[in-house]
N, C-alpha and C positions, 0 to 999 in steps of 0.2 A: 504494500500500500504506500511505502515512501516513495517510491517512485513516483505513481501515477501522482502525488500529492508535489513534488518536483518540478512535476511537467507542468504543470496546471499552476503553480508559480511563476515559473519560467514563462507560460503563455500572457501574461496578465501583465507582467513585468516587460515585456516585448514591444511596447507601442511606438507611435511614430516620433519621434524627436525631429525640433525641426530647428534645435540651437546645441552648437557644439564647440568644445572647448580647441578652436582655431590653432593654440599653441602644442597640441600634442597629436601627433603625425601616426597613421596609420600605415606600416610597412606594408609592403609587396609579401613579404611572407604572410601573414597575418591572410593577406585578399586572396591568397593561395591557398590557405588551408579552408578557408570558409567556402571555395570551391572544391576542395576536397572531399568534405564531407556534403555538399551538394549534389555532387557526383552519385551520390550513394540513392538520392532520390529516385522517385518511380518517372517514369515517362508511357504516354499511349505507344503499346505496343513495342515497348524497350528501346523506342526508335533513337533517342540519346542525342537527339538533333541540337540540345541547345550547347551554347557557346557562351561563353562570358568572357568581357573587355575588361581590365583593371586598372583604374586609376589610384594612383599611389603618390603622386608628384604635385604637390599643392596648386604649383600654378596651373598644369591641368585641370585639377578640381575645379578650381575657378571659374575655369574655359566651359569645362562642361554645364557647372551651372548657370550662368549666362544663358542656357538651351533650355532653362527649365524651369515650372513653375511649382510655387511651394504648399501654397492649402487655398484651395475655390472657395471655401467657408469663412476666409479669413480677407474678407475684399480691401480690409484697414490697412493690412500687415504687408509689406514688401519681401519679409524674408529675413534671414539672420542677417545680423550686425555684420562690419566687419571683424573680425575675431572669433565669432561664433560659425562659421562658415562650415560644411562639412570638409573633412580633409582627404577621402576617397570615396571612391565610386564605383563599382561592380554593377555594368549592364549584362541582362541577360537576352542575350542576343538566340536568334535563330536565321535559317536562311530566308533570304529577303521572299517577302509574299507568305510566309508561314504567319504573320498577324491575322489573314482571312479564315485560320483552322484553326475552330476553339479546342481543338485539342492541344495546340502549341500554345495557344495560352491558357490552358489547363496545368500544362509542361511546367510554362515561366512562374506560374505563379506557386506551386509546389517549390518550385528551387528558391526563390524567395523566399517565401516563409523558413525552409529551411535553412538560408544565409543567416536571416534574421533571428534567427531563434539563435543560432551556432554563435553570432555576434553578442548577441544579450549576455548568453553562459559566459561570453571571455570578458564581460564589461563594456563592449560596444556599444554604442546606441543607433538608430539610422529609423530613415525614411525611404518608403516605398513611393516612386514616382513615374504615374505613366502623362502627365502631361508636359510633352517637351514637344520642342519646333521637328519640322525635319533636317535641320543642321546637326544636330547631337548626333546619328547614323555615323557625317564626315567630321566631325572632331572625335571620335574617339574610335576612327581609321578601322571601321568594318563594312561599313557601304561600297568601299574598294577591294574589299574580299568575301562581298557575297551575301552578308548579313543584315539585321535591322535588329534597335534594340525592342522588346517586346515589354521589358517594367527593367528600370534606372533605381538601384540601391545606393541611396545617401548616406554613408558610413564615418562615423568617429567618435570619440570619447567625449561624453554629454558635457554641457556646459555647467560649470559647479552647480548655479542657481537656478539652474531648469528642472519643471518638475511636472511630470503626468502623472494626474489623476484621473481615476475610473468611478465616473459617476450611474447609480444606479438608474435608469433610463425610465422616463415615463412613455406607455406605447406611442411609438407615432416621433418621439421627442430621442432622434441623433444626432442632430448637430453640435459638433463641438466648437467649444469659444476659447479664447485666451485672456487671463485676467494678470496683468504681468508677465512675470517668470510663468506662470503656473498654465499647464494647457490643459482643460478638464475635458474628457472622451464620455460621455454615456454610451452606457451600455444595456440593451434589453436584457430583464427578466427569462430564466427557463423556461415558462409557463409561456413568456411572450411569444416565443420561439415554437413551440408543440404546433404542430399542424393536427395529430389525430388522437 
């Protein structure tokens, strides 16, 4: 039972961060192991078609975020500070045109979650991001070999005074807000969830 009580931490614990401590660097190894264990994920038909780009060099980050937008809910907010910026980036890319087979983005977003979760365990924090331009494809050099990203992993070590919270959810009532530091997510009830 400690396990499943574990995972079910670890899931809760996992939310989107969208401010991060800009002075502390996410290596290449690190974006490599968190594809390692990605790897391990299931795919339609064991087909193993995704690919992942890795950004690890700040001023890339940069680059790539410029391609990208941060929360639709948050029409105030422009995005982290400078300094809060994320410091890498993990696209899960597939062959270009695989965006049209919700199988492949059945694929991306398993691998995702499981980046994201594998990130959490090591003290990572990150955001999952599928609204970006079509330049993000040619800055992070896979549209010249074939691919497109499918969902953009915003990866690095949380900003000390950032903080998610998990509000219990009234039906109907997801939206989430930010009051400061603090980003509060609601969340439906079990009950709210039961279809039968």
């Amino acid at each position: 039972m400690a396990e499943e009580k574990d995972l079910a931490a670890l899931v809760r614990d996992s939310r989107s961060y969208r401010r991060f401590d800009g002075t502390r660097p996410v290596g290449q190894d690190v974006l490599r192991g968190l594809v390692d264990v990605a790897r391990f994920a299931p795919t339609g038909n064991n087909t193993q078609t995704l690919r992942f780009a890795l950004v690890a060099d700040p001023a890339k980050a940069l680059e790539v975020e410029s391609h990208h937008h941060w929360a639709a809910l948050l029409a105030d907010w422009d995005g982290p500070a400078e300094g809060e910026k994320p410091t890498a980036y993990i696209a899960v890319c597939a062959p270009t045109g695989a965006s049209k087979l919700p199988i492949r983005i059945l694929d991306a977003g398993i691998a995702a979650q499981t980046i994201m979760l594998d990130a959490r365990s090591r003290g990572l924090v990150g955001c999952m991001i599928k609204s970006y331009d079509a330049g993000l494809d040619e800055v992070l050099g896979v549209a010249q070999k074939g691919y497109e990203c499918l969902v953009l992993l915003a990866l690095g070590w949380p900003a000390a005074d950032e903080r998610v919270v998990l509000e219990e959810g009234a039906p109907g009532k997801v939206a989430y807000w930010r009051e400061g530091t603090c980003h509060h997510v609601p969340k439906l009830g079990v009950d709210d969830l039961l279809v039968g």
